[in-house]
N, C-alpha and C positions, 0 to 999 in steps of 0.2 A: 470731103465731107466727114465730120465727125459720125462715130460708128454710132454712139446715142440718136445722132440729129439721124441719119441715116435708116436708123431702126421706126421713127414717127414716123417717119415719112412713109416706107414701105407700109406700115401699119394701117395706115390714112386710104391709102388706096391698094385696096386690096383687088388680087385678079382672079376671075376662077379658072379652072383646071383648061388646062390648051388656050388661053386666053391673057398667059400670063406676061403680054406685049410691052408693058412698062414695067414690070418689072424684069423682064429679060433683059432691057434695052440697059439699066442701070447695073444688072450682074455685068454685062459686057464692057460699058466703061470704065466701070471698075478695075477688073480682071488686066484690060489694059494699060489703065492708068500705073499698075503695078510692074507692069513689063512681059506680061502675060501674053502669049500668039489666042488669038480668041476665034472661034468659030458659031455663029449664030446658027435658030432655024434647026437644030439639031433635033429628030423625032419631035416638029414640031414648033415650039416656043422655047426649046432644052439651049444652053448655053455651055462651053468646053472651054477651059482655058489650058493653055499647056505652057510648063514652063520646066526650059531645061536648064539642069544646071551639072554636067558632064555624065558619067559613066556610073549608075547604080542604081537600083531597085527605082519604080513606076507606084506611087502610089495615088490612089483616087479618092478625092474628099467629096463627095456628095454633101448638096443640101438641095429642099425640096422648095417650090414656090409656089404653089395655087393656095388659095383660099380657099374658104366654104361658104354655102349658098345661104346666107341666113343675114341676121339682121344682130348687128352689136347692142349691147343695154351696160356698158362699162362705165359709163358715162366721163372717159377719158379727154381730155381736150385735143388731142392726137388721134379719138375714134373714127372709124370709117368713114369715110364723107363716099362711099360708093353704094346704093340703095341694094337692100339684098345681098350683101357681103361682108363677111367679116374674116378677119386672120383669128381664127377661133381654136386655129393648132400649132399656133407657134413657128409656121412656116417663115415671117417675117424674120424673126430668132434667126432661125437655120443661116437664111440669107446673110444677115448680118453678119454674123459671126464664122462664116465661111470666107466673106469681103474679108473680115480682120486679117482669118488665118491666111490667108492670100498676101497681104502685106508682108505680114510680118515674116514667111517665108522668102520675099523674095527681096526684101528690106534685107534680112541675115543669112546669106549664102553659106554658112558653113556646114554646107550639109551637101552631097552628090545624088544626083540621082534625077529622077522625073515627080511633078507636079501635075496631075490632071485635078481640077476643078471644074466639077462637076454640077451647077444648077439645072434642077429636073422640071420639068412640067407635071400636072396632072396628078400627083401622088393620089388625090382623096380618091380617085376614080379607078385607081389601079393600074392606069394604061399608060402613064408617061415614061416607068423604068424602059418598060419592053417598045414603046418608039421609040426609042434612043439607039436602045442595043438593035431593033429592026432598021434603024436607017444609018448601021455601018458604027456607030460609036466605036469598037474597039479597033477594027479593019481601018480607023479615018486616022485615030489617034494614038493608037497603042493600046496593047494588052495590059493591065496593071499589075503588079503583084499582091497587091491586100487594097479591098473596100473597105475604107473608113465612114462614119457619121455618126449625127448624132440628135435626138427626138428631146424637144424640154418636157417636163411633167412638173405638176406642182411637188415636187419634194423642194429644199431650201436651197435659195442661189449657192452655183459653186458643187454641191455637193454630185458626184457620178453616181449613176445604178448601172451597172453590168455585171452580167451572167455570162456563163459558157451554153453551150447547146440551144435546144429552141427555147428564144426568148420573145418574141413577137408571135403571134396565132396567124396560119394562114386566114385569109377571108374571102368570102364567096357574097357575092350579091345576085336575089334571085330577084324578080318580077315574077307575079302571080296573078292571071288574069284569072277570075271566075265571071261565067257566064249561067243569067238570070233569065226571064220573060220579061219583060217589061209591061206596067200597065196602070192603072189609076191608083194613087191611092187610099179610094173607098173601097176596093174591091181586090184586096189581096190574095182571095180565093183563085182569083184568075189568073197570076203571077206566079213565077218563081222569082222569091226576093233572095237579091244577089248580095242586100246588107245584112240581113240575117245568114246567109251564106258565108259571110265574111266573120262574121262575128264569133260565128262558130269554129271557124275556121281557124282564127287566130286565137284564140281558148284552147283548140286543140293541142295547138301546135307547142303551147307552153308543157304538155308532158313529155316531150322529147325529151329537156334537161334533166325534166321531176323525177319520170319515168321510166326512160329508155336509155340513160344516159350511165355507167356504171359510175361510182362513189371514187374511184381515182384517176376517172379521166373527165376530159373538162368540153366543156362545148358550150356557146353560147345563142342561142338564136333568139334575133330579135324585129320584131316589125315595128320600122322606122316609120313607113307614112301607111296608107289607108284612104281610098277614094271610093265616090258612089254617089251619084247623083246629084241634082240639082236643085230642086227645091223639094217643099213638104209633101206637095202632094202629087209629085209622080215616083212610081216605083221605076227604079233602073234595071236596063237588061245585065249589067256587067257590073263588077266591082273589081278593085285592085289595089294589093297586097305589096309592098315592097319590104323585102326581109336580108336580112345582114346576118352573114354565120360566121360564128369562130369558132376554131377548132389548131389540136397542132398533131394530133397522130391522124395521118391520111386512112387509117381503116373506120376511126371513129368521125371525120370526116364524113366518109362514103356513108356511112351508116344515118349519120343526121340527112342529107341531100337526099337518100332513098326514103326517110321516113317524112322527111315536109313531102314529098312527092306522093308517099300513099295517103298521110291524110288529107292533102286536098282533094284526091279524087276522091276519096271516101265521103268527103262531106259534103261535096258535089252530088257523090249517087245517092246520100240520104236527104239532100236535099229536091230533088228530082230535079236539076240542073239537065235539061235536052241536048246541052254541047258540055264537054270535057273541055273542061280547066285547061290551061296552058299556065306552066313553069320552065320559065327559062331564065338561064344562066346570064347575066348582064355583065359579068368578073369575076375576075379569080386570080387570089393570086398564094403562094406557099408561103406554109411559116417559115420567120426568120430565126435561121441556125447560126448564133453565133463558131465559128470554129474554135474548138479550144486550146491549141496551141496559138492561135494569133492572139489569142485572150490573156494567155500568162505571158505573153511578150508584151502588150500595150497595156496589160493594168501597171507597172510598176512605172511607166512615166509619165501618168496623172498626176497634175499637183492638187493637195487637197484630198477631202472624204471621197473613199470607191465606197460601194455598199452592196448589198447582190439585192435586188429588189423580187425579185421573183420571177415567173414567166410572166408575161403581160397579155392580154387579151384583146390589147390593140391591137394594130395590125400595118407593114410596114411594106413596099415593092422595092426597098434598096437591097432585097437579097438578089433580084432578078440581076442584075449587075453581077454579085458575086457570082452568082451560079452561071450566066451565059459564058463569063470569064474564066471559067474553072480557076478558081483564088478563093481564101479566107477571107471571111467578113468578119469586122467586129464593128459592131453598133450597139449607142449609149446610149441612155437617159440622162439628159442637164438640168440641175435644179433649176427652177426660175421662179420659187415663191418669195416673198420676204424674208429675210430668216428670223427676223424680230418676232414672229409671229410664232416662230418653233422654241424662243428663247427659257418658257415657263416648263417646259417638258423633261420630263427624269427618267423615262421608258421608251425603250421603242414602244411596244402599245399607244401609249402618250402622243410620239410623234408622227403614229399611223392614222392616229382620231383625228388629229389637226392636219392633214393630207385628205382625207375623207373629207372634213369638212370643206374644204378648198374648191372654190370654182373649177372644174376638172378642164381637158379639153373636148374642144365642141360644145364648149360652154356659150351662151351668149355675154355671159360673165368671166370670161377666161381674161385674164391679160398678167403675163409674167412683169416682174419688176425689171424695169430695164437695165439697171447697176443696185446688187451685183453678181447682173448672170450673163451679160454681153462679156465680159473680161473672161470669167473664169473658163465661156463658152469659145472665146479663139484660144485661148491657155491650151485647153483639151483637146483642138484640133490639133494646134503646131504641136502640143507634146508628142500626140499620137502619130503624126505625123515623121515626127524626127525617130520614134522606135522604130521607123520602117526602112527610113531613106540612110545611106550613107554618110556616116558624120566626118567630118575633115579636119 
């Protein structure tokens, strides 16, 4: 299948996180139809492809496959046809251009060494690195010597953003239960209301950054959803808080996770709440360190613009890989906006505004140009790839 027609498709039917059944089923064809030994079922819906080709360095391509839980408005004629789902981060990308690199490597053997191709389950949820590596990943297939991959963002088809050191924000997802009285609502008096609890709650929480937060370090917290009751006129005993933390120094970390923790109790006890709050940890996972000598070995065999785009406040689990591995990671950023669209720009400024404006990811508007950022996307894999492995 062509790698474009290839990419609709995935796109069309999106899977969410541990659920990624068809599109596993298609990583695997693939991977074999290449000449790849494949192993399904990996931590999950994970897919392995292994391909040897004699004596020399084990290199690992990751890309990621789950979806996200939402609803597309691209209005694409290749959009979602799965209700409640969209590829809203470019996972479809990954996939594709992973398939390419897989080709193309094992189409041109001039090269020694080992091939693990790696399709992940679960990325959005944090949990599909670490079931991979928990059900034997390195022990099944080999150890590798450098984790490769690679994240699209709207900057212009084609062009790299990598960094050396932390370049991805650890991320923490908490659940926060706050518990209320429940009771009519004419009669407030009699209640402890859990949506005024909340409301407060989540006002408070925004001076962590403002506040608590010192001017050269970076932390971002954010409440994603927000629930509580059911119609007008009953008060709820409970409400609930779902909040996303990023951070990349673990002391400034600890510091936000202790400070959501004391103002919710806090605003529990001014709210005369009779049971204590409950804040639990739902994931977690560490920021991504690029290593920096793996970094000056694979920036010089990109073809095309590198650029250092900054630390990013996304947030990535392809370190967990690096790190169960004891290996260098190096992970990218891949253009995939139009470039036509960056064509009037004389400034970086210029071409930072037209990035900003850009449907971002976890957009319901997000969808990369499909050519041309599939090409330059296997380019980048096999380049990176060939810095690693044995050339002959």
């Amino acid at each position: 299948m062509d790698l474009a027609e290839l990419y609709r498709d995935l796109h069309r039917h999106p899977e969410l996180a541990f659920a990624e059944t068809r599109t596993a089923g298609i990583a695997a064809r693939e991977l074999r139809a290449a000449g790849f030994e494949v192993a399904e079922g990996v931590g999950g819906t994970g897919v392995v492809g292994v391909l040897r080709n004699g004596d020399g360095p084990t290199v690992l391509l990751r890309a990621d496959m789950d979806a996200l839980p939402m609803a597309e408005r691209t209005g694409l004629e290749y959009a979602s046809a799965t209700e409640g789902a969209m590829h809203a981060c470019g996972h479809d990308m990954h996939v594709t251009c992973l398939v390419g690199a897989a080709r193309e490597l094992a189409a041109d053997r001039s090269w020694s060494g080992t091939v693990l191709a790696v399709f992940q389950p679960a990325e959005e949820v944090g949990g599909g690195a670490q079931a991979m590596v928990d059900d034997g990943l390195f022990e099944r297939f080999g150890r590798p010597d450098v984790v490769l991959g690679q994240h699209v963002a709207p900057m212009p088809a084609g062009v790299i953003g990598l960094r050396s050191g932390p370049s991805f924000a650890a991320a923490d997802t908490l659940r926060v239960t706050l518990h209320g009285r429940g009771g009519h609502g004419s009669r407030p008096e009699a209640s402890v209301d859990p949506v005024v609890l909340a409301a407060a709650t989540v006002m408070r929480l925004q001076t962590i950054v403002s506040r608590e937060t010192a001017g050269g370090d970076t932390a971002v917290v954010t409440i994603g959803a927000m629930s509580a009751g059911t119609v007008a006129n009953i008060i709820p005993d409970h409400a609930e808080l779902h909040l996303s933390v990023r951070t990349y120094d673990p002391k400034v970390r600890e510091r936000t996770l202790a400070s959501i923790d004391r103002i919710v109790r806090a605003e529990a006890l001014a709210s005369g709440a009779e049971k204590d709050p409950e804040v639990t940890l739902v994931s977690s996972f560490p920021a991504l360190v690029n290593d920096d000598g793996a970094v000056e070995r694979t920036r010089p065999a990109f073809p095309g613009m590198v650029v250092d785009p900054g630390p990013v406040t996304g947030s990535e689990d392809v370190g967990v890989f690096a790190t169960a591995a004891g290996v260098p990671l190096v992970y990218w950023m891949l253009g995939c906006a139009d470039p036509a669209l960056f064509a009037g720009a004389t400034s970086f400024e210029e071409l930072r505004d037209i990035v900003m404006s850009l449907p971002a990811n976890h957009s319901p508007l997000f969808a990369p140009v499909v050519e041309p950022t599939i090409a330059p996307g296997v380019a980048a894999l096999v380049a990176a790839a060939r810095a690693w492995l044995r050339q002959d």
